[in-house]
N, C-alpha and C positions, 0 to 999 in steps of 0.2 A: 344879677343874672344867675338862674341858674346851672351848676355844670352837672352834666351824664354821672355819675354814679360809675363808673369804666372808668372816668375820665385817671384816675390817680392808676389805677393799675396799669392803663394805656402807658403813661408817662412813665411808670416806673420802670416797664419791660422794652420799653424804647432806648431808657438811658444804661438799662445793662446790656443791651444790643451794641454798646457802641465798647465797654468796657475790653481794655484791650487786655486785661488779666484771666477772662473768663477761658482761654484756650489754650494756657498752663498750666492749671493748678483746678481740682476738685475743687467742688463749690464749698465754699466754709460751714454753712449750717445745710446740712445733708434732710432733702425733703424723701420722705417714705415713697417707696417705691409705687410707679404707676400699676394698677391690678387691674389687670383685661377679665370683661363678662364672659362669667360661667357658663360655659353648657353644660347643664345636668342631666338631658336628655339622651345624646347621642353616645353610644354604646364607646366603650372608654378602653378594652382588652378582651379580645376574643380567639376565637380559634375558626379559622373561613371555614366554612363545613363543606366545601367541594375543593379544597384545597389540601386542608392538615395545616395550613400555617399561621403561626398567630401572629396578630392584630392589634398594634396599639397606637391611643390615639395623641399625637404630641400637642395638638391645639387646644386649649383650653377654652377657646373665645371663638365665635361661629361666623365665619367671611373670614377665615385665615388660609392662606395658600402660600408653597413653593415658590420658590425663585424661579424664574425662568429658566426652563431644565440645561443651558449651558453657563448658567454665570453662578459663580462659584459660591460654596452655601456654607461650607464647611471650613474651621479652623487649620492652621498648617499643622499643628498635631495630631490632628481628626478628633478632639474631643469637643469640639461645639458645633452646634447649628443652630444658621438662621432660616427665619421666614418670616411673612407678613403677616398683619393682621389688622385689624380695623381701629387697634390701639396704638401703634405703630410696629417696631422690628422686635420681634420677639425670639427669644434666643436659650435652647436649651443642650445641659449637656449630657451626649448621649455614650460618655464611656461606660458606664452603667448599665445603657439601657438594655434592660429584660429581666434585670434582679432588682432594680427598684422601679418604682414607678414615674415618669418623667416630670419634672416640674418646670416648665419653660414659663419663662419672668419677658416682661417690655424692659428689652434691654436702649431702645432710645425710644422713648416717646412721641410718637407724631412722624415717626422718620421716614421718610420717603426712597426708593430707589438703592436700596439695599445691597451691596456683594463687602463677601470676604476679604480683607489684604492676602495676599499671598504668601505673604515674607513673615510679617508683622502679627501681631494679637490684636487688631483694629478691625470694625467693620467703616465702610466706607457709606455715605448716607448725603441724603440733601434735608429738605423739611419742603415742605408744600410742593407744587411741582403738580403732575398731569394724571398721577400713578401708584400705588400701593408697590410697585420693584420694578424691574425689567432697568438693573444698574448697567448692567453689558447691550452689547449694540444692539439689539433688538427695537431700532427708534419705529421700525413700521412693519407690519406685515399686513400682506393682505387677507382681508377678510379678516381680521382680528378686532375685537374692541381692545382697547388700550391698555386695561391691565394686563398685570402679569398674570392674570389669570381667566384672560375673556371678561374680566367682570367690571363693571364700571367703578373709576376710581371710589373708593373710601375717601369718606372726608377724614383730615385729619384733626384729631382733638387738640386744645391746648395741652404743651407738654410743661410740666416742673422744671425749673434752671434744674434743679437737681440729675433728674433724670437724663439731662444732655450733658450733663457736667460744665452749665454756665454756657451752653453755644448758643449764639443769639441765631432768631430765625428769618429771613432773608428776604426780601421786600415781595411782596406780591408779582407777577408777572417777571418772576427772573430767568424762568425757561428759556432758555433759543429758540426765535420762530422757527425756526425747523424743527423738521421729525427728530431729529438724532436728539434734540433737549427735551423732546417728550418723556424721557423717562430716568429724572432727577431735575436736571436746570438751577441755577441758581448756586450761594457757594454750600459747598461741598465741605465735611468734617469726616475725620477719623475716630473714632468710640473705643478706646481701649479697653476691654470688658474685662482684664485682669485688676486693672487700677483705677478705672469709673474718669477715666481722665479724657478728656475732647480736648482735638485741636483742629483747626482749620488746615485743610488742603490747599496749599497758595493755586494761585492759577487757576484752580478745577472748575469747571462750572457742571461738568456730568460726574457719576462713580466710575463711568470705564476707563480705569487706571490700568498702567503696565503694574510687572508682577512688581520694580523697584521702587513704583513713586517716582517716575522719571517722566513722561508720559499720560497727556488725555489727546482724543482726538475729536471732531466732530464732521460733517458731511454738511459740501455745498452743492448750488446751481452754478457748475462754470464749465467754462471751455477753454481749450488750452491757449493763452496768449501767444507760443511759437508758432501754433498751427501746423505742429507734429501731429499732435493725435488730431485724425479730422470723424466726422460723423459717419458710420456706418452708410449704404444707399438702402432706399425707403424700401421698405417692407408692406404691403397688403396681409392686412391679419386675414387668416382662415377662422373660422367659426368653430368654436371650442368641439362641437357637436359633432364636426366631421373629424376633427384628432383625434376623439377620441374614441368614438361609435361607429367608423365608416359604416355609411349606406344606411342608417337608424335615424327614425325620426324623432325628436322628443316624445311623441306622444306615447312611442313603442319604448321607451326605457321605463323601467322603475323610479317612485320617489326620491329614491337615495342616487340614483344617477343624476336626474335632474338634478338634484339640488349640486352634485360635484358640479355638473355644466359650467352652471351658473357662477359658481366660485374662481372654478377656471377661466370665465370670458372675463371676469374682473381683474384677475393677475394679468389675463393677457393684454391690457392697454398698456403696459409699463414696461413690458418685455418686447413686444416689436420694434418700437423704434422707439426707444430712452432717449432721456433728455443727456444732457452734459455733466457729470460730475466729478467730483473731488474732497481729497480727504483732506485736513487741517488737522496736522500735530501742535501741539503745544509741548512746549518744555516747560512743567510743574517747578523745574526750579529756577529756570531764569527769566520764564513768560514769554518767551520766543516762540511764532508759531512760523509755520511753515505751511503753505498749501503745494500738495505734490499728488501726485497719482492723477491726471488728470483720463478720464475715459467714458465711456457713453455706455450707461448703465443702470439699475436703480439699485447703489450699494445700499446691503444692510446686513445683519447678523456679523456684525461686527466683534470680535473678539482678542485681545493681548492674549499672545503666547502665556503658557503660568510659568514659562522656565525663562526664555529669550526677551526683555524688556524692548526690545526693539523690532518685533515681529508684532503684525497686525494679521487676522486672519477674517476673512469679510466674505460675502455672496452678491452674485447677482440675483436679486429679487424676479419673480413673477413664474409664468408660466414653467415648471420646473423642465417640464419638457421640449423645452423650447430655448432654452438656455444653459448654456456655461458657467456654471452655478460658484462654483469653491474656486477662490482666490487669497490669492497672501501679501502683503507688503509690507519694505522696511520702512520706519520712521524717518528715514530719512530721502524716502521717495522711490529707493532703487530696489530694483528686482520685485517686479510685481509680477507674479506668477498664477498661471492657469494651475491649480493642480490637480482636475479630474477632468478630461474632455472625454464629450460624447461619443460614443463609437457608433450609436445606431439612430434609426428615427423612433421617437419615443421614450428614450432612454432617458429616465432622471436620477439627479442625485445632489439629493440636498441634508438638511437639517444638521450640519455639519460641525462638527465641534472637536476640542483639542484633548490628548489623552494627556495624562496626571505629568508625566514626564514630559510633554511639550514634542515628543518625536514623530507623534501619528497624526494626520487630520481623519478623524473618523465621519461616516456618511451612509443615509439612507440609500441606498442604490435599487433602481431596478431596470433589469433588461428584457423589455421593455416594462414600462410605465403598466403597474397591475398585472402584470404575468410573472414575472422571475424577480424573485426579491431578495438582499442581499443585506450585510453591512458590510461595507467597505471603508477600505483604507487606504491612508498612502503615506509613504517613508518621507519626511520632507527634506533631508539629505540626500535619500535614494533614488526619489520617486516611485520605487518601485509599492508596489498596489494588492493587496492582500483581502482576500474574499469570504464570506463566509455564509453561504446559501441557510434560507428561510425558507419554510414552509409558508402562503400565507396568512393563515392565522395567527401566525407567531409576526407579526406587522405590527408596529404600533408608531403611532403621531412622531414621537421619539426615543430614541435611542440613548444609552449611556454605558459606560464604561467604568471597573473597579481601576485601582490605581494601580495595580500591574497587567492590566490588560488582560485579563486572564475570564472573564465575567464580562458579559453586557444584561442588561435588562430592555424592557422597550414597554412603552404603557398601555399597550393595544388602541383598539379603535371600531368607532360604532360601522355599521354598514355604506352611509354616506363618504366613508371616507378612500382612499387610493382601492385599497385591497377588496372593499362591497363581502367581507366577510357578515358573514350570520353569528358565526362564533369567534368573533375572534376579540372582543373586550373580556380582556386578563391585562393583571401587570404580571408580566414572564420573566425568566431566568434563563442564562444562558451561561453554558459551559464550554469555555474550550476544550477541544478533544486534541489529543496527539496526532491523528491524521487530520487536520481541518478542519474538521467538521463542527459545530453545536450541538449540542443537547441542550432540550426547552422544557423548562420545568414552570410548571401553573402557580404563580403566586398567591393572587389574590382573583377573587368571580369579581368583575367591574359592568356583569350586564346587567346593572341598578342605576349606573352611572352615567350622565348623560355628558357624553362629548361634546355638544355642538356650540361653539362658542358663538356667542352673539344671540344664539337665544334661551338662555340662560346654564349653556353648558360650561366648564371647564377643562382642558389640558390637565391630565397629571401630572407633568414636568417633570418627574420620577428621578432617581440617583441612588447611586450605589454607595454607605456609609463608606469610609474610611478601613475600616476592617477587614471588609465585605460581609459583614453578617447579617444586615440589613438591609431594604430598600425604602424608601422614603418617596411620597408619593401624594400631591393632593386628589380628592375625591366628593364627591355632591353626593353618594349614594346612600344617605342617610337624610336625602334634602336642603341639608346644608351645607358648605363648602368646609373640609377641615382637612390639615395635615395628619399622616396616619406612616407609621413605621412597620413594613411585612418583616417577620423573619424568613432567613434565607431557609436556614433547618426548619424539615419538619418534625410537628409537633404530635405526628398520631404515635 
């Protein structure tokens, strides 16, 4: 009989899959590092000529993108980053960066579903799975394709024991049928980038760990066994067309309105009347899960506190204007909190994410939806709610925050999107002022760059470096997708 020519390396990458030594110790004969395709084309350090600020580009390999702009990218020192790329997580460090030139290496080969430890010098990773990242709750959004970058999964290549440091890779179809194991599934490893050392995550099946390693959770279909929480009464959806255009006919708006309509009658199946859900914690170290939060909703943007390991911070999904968006729970089921309610008809406020310190939930705000735009805040001690008016131009898909709160950025956005700006694709700067206010400084010109994800656009997912001297930023506008670092100073 003939055997496959595969067949011994099959065998051989099976029987070190089972090796229970591979997840303490560096692999003994060290394989050369994985080396991600050159682009030699796409402009490498520049100066934006409607801006003054320059321009570098940290991807090396073309279909590389940003983590999904709330799940954590950066080292607890602030001297690394990660991101994706078609070779797996690639990872460079940027204390340097602007006096040398960056060299980002595949720091796991093949690795899937990508965030930072919080505590630790680990990145956290799966291997095969649905996704190039999107390690934090982000299991669905609507109108989104599935990566973390609008873009359809990267396959991943075989990686070197080396390059994993010996982690074996995890049987096909490990993901959770559900949305929440869309993005990772399967088990789970930690990558110590100081010491090239992997070990497995007991428990984990996703990356979205608490900030100790105490904690993963995932989202079910249930309803509550006491029949405390009972279902909302039915709702009659209205027609996106009249929320949002009263007395306008489709044929009377513009392309970039239609097409928001349209976006919007899709979220809005999900938000009238939701189904039954519920969160599942698990305890990472003694396997113990719990289902608690039970409520009628479609959670998602689910996020761990980076300071409180025992704080969950999640959204209700869909029409933003039509829902109760920013919510929080403990691990242990109690105190599930509204933390933004609506004052108006119209009023949304979403894309909500945690400041460096763990005290603020930060959020897109607007009163109403396309008129008065804001970032907002709110104390989670306090509750109390902190404002900071927008021009709209100065709008973008998302928002982020330096680690003293002191700075936000936000990635702008083509014309189809909330604000129906003409000018308003920039990555911006934002300075807090002594009385309230912001000052918005033009980063980077992004009217090259196409937003529109699903048809072949991307998210910038934008961030504020460690320092703040940087922003960080994926971008197509060069026709290819690559990570690209603005400085904050300019450069005329």
């Amino acid at each position: 009989m003939n055997l496959p020519r595969s067949l011994p390396l099959l065998l051989a990458l099976a029987a070190a899959s089972f090796a229970p030594a591979a997840f303490a110790q560096p692999a003994a004969t060290p394989t050369p590092p994985v080396m991600a395709v050159m682009d030699t084309t796409t402009p490498s350090d520049w100066i934006d000529p409607d801006t003054g600020h320059r321009i570098i580009r940290l991807s090396p390999e073309p279909g590389s993108s940003t983590l999904y702009f709330h799940d954590n990218s950066y080292s607890p020192q602030g001297d690394k980053y990660i991101f994706n790329s078609p070779s797996g997580i690639m990872m460079v460090d940027i204390s340097k960066l602007g006096s040398t030139p960056p060299k980002a290496d595949v720091a796991v080969a093949g690795g899937r579903g990508s965030y930072m430890a919080r505590r630790t010098r680990e990145v956290y990773f799966t291997r095969g799975g649905a996704g190039p990242g999107g390690g934090g709750g982000r299991g669905r959004r609507g109108g989104q394709a599935p990566g973390a970058d609008g873009q359809p999964a990267a396959t991943a290549p075989a990686a070197p024991a080396a390059a994993a440091a010996g982690a074996p890779a995890p049987a096909e179809g490990g993901a959770s049928a559900n949305r929440t194991g869309a993005f990772g599934g399967g088990e789970v490893f930690a990558y110590n980038y100081d010491t090239g050392v992997t070990r497995k995550v007991p428990n984990a099946t996703r990356t979205l760990i608490s900030a100790d390693e105490t904690f993963t959770m995932a989202t079910i279909a249930a309803e509550d066994p006491t029949g405390k929480i009972t279902a909302p009464p039915h709702r009659e959806p209205v027609p996106q067309l009249q929320r949002m255009f009263p007395g306008k006919k489709m044929e009377e708006l513009t392309m970039d309105q239609q097409y928001a309509v349209n976006k919007e009658e899709g979220l809005a199946r999900r938000t009238i009347n939701p189904r039954g859900e519920a969160i599942i914690f698990t305890n990472l170290k003694t396997g113990e899960a719990k289902t608690v939060g039970y409520q009628y909703g479609s959670i998602n943007h689910m996020q761990f506190s980076p300071t409180d390991p025992n704080m969950l911070l999640f959204c209700h999904e869909g029409t933003w204007h039509e829902v109760d968006r920013v919510w929080t729970i403990r691990t242990d089921g109690s105190d599930m909190q509204l933390r933004h309610k609506r004052t108006m008809d119209m009023e949304i406020a979403g894309h909500e994410f945690w400041s460096f310190d763990g005290k603020t939930i930060w959020f897109d705000l607007q009163t109403p939806r396309s008129v008065d735009f804001w970032i907002g805040g709110v104390n989670i001690d306090t509750g109390k709610e902190i404002r900071y008016h927008l021009k709209p131009e100065w709008w973008g898909v998302h928002f982020n925050v330096s680690r003293d709160n002191k700075f936000f950025m936000s990635d702008g956005g083509d014309p189809t999107q909330v604000a129906f700006q003409k000018d308003g694709m920039w990555i911006n700067f934002f300075r807090v002022q002594p009385d309230g206010t912001v000052t918005r400084e033009k980063l980077v010109n992004m009217s090259k760059h196409n937003y529109v994800t699903g048809q072949g656009g991307i998210e910038p997912n934008g961030s504020i470096t460690p320092d703040s001297k940087w922003v960080i930023f994926s971008g197509n506008m060069y026709g290819v997708r690559h990570v690209y670092a603005v400085e904050v100073a300019n450069s005329k």
